[in-house]
Backbone as XML, in Angstrom:
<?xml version="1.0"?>
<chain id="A" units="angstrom">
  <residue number="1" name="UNK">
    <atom name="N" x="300.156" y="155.170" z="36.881"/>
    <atom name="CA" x="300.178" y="156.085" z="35.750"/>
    <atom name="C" x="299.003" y="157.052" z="35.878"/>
  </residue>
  <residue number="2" name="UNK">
    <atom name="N" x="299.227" y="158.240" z="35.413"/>
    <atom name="CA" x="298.013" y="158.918" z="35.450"/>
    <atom name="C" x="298.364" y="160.050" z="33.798"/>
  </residue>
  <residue number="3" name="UNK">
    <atom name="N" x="296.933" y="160.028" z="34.015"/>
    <atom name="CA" x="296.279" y="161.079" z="32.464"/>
    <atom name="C" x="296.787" y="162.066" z="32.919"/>
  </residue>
  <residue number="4" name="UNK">
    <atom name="N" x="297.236" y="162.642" z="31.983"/>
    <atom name="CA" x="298.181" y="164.287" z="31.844"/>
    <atom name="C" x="297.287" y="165.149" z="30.823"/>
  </residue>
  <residue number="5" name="UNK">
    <atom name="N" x="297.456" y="164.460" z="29.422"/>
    <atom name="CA" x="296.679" y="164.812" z="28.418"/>
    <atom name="C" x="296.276" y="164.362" z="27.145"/>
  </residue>
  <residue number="6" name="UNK">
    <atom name="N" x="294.900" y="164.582" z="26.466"/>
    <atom name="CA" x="294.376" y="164.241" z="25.295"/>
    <atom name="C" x="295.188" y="164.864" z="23.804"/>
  </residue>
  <residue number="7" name="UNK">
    <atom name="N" x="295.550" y="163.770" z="23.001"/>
    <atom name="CA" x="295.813" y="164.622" z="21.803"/>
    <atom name="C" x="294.643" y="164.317" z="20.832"/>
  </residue>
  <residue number="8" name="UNK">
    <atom name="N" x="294.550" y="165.207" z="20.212"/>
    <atom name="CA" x="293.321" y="165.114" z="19.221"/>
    <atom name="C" x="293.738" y="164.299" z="17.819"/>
  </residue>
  <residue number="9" name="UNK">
    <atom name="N" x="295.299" y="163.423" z="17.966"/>
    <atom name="CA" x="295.623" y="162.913" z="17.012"/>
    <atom name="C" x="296.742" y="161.873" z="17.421"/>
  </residue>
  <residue number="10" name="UNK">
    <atom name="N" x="297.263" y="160.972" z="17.192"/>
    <atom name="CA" x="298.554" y="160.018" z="17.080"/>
    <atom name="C" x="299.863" y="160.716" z="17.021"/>
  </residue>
  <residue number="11" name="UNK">
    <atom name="N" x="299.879" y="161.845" z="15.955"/>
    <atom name="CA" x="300.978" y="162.104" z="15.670"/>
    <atom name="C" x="301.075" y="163.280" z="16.199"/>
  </residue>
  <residue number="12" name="UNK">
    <atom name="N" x="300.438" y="163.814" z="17.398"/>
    <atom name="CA" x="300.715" y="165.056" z="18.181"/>
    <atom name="C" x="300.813" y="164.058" z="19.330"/>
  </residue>
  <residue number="13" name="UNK">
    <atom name="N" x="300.242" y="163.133" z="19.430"/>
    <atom name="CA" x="300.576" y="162.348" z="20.817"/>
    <atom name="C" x="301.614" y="161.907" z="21.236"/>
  </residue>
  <residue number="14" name="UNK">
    <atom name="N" x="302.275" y="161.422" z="20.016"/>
    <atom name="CA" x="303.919" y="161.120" z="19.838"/>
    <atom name="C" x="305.199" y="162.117" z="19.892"/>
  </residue>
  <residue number="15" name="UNK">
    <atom name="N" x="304.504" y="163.484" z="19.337"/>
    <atom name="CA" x="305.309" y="164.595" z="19.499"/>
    <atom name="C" x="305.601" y="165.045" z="21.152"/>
  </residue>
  <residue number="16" name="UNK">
    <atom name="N" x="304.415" y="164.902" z="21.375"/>
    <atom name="CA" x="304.668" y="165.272" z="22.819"/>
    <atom name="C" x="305.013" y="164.263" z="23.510"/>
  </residue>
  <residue number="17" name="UNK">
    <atom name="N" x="305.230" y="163.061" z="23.504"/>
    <atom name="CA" x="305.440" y="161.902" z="24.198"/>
    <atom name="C" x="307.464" y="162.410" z="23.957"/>
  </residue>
  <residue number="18" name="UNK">
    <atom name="N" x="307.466" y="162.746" z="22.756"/>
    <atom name="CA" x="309.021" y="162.688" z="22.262"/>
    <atom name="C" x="309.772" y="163.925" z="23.492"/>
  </residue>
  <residue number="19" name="UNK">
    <atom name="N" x="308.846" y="165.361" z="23.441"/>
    <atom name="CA" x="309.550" y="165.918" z="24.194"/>
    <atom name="C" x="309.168" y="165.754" z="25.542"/>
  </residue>
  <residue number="20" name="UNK">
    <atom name="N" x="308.457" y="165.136" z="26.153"/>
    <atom name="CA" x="308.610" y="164.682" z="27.281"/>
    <atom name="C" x="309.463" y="164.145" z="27.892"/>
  </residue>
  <residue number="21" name="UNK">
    <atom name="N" x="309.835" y="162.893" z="26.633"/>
    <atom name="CA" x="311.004" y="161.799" z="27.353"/>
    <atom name="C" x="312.083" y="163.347" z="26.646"/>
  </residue>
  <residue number="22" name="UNK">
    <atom name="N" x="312.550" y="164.026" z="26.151"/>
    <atom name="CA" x="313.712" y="164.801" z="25.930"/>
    <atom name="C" x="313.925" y="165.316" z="27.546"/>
  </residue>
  <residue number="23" name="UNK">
    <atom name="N" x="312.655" y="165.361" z="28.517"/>
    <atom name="CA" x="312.835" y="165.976" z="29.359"/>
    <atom name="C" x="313.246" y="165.201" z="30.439"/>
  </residue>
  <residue number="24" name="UNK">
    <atom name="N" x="313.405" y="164.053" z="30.067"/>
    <atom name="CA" x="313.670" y="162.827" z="31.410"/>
    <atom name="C" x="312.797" y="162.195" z="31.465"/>
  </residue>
  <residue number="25" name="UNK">
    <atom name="N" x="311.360" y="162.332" z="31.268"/>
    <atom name="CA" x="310.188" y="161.760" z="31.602"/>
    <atom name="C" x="309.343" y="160.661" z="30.873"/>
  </residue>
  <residue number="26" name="UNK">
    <atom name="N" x="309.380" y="159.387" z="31.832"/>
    <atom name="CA" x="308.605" y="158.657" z="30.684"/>
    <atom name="C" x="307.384" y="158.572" z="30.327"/>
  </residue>
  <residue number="27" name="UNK">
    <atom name="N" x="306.676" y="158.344" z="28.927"/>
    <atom name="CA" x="304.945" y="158.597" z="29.251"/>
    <atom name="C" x="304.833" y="157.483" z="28.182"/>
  </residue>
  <residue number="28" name="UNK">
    <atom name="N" x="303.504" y="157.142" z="28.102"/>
    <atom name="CA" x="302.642" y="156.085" z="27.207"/>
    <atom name="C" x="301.087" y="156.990" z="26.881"/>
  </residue>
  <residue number="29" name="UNK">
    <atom name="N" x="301.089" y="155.983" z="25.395"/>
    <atom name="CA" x="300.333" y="156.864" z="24.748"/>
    <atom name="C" x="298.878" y="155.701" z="24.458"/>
  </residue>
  <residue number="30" name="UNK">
    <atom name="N" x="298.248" y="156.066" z="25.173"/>
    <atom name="CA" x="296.677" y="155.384" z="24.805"/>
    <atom name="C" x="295.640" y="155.793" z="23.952"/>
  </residue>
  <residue number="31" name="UNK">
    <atom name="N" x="295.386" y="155.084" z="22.786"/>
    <atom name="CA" x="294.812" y="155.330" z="22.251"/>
    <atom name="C" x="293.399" y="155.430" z="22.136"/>
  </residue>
  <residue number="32" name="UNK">
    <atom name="N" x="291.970" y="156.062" z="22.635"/>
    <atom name="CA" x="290.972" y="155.910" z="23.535"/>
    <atom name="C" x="289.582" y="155.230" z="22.237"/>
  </residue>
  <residue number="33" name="UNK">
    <atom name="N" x="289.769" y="154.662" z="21.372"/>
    <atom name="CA" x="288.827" y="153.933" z="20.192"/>
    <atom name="C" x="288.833" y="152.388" z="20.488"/>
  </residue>
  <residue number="34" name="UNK">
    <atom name="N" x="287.699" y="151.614" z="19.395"/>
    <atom name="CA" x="287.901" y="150.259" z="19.523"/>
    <atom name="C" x="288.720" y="150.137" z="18.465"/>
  </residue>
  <residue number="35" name="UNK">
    <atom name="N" x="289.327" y="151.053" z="16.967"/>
    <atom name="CA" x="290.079" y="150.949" z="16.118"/>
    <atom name="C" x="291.342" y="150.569" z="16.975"/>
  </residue>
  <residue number="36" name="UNK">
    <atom name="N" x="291.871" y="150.993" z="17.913"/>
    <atom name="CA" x="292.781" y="150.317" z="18.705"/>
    <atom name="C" x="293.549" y="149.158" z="18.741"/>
  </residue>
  <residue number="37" name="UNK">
    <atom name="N" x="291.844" y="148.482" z="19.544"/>
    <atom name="CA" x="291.785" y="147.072" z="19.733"/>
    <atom name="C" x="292.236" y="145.841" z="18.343"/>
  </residue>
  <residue number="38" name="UNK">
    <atom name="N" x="292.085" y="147.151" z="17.382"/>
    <atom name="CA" x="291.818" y="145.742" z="16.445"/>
    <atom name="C" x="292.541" y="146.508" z="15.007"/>
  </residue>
  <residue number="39" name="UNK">
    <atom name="N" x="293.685" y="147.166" z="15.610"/>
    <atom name="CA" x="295.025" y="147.072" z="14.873"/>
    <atom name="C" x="294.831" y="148.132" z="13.674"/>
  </residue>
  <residue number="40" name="UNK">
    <atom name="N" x="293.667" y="149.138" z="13.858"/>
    <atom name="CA" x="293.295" y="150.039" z="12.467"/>
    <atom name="C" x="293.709" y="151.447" z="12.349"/>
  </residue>
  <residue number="41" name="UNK">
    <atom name="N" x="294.593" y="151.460" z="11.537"/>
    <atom name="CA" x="294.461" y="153.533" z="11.705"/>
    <atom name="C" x="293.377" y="154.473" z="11.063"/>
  </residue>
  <residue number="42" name="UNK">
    <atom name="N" x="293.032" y="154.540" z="12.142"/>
    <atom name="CA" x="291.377" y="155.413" z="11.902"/>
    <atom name="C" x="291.785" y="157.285" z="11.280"/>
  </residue>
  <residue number="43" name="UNK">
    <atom name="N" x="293.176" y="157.227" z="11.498"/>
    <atom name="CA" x="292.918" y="158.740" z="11.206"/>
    <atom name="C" x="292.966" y="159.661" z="12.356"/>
  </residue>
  <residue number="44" name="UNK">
    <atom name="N" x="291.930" y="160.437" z="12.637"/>
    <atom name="CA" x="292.371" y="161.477" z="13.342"/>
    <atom name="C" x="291.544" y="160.654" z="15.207"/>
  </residue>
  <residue number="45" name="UNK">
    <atom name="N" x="292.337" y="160.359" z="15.593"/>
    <atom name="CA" x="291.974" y="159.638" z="16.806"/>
    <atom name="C" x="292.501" y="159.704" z="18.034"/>
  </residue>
  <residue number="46" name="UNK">
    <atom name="N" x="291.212" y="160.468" z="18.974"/>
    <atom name="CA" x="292.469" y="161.233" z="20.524"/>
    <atom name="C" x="293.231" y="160.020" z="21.023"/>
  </residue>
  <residue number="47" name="UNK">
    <atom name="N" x="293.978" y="160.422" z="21.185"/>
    <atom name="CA" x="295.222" y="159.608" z="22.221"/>
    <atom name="C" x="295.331" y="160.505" z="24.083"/>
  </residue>
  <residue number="48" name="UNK">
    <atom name="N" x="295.220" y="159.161" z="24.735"/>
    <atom name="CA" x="295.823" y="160.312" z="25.816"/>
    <atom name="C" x="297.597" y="159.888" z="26.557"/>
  </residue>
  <residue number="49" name="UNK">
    <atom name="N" x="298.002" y="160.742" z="27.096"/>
    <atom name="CA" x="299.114" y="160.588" z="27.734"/>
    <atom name="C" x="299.567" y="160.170" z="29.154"/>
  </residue>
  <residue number="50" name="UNK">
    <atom name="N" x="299.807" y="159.624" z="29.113"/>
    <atom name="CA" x="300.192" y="159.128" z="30.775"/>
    <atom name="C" x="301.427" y="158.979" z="30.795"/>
  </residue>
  <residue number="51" name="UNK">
    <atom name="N" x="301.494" y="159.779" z="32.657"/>
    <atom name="CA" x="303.146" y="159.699" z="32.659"/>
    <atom name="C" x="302.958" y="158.959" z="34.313"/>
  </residue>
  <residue number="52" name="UNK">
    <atom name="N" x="303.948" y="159.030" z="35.472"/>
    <atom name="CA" x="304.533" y="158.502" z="36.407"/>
    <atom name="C" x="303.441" y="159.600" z="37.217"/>
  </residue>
  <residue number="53" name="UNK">
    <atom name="N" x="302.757" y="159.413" z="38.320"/>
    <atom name="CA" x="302.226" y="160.014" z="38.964"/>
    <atom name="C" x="302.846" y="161.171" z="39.754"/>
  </residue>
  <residue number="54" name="UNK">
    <atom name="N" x="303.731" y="160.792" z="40.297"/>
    <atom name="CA" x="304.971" y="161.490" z="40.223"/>
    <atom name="C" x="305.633" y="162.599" z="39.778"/>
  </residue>
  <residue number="55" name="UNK">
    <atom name="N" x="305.633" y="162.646" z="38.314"/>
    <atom name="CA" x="306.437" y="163.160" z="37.380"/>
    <atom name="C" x="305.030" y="163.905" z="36.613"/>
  </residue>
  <residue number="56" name="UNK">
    <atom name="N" x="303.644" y="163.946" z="36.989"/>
    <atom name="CA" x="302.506" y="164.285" z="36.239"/>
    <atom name="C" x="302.733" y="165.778" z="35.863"/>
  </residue>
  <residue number="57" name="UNK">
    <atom name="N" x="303.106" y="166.422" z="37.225"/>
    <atom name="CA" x="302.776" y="167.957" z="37.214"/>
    <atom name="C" x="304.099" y="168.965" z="36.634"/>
  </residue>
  <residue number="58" name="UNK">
    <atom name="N" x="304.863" y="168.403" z="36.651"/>
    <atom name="CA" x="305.996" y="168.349" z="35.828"/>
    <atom name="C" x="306.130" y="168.100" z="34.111"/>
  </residue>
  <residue number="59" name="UNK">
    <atom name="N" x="305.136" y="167.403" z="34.275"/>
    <atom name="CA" x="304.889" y="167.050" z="32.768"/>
    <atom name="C" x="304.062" y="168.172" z="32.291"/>
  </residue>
  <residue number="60" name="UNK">
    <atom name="N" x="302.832" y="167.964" z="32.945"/>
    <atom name="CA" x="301.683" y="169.227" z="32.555"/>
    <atom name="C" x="302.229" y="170.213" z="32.427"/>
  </residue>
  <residue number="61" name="UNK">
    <atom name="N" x="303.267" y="170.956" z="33.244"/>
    <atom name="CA" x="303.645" y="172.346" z="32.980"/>
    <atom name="C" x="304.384" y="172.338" z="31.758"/>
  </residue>
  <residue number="62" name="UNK">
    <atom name="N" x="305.510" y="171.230" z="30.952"/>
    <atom name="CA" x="306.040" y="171.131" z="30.179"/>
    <atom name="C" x="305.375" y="171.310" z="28.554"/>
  </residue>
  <residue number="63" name="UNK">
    <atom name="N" x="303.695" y="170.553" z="29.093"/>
    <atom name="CA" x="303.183" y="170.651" z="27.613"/>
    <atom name="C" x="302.433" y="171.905" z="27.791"/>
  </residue>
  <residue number="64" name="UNK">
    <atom name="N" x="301.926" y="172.474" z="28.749"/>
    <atom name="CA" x="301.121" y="173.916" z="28.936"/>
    <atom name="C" x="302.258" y="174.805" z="28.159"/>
  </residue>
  <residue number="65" name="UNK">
    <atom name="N" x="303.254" y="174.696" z="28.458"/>
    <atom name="CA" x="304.654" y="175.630" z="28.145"/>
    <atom name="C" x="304.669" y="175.932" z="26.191"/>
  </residue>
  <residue number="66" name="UNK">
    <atom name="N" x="304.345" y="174.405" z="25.578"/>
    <atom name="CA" x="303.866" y="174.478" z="24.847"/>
    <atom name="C" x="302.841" y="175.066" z="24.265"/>
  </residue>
  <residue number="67" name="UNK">
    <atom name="N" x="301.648" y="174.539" z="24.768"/>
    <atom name="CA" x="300.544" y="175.660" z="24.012"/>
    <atom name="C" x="300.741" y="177.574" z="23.978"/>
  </residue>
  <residue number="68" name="UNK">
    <atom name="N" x="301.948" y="177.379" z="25.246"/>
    <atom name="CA" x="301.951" y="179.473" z="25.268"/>
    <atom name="C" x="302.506" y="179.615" z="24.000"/>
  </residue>
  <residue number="69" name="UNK">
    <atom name="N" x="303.625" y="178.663" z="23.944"/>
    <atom name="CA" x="304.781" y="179.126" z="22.642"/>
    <atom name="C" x="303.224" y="179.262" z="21.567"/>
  </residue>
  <residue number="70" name="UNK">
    <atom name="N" x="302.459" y="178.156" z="21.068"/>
    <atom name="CA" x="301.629" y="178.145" z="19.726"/>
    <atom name="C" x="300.934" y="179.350" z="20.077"/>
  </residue>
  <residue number="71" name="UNK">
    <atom name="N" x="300.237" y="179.513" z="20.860"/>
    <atom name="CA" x="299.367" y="180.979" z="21.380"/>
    <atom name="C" x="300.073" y="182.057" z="20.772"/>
  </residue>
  <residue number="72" name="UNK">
    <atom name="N" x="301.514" y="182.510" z="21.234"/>
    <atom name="CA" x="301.900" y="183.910" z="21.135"/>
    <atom name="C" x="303.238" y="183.345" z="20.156"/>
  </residue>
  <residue number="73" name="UNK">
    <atom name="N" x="303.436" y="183.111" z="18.880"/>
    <atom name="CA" x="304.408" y="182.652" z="18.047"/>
    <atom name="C" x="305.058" y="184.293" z="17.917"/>
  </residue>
  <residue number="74" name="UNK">
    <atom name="N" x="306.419" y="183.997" z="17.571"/>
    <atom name="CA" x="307.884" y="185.348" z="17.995"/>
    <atom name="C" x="307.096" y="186.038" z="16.529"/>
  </residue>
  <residue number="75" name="UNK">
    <atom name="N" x="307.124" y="187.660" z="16.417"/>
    <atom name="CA" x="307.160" y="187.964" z="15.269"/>
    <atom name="C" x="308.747" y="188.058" z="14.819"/>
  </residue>
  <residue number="76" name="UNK">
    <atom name="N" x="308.600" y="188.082" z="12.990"/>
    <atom name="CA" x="309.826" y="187.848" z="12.607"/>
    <atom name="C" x="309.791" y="189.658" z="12.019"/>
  </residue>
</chain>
């Protein structure tokens, strides 16, 4: 497995974990605290992502693809 990327939260870690696997790809989400270890939701707590070593750079471009969309959002 290898680190792809940090989310600065659980529930962006999961988002992107979700469209990852939409993309074929499987990943796991580590949570990098000792709140972890010992079953606590701390709140705002990086997670990182790991996918198939394999399948890493593939992944990375998938969530980079992402940050362009948040960067330059369509005007309406």
């Amino acid at each position: 497995m290898e680190h792809i990327a940090t989310a600065p939260d659980e529930v962006l870690a999961s988002l992107w974990k979700g469209i990852l696997e939409e993309e074929g790809i499987r990943s796991l989400i580590k949570r990098s605290d000792l709140a972890a270890a010992m079953y606590v939701f701390p709140g705002n707590t990086e997670c990182e992502i790991h996918v198939l070593a394999s399948e890493a750079q593939r992944a990375r471009e998938i969530l980079d693809s992402l940050e362009e969309v948040d960067q330059h959002p369509e005007e309406e």
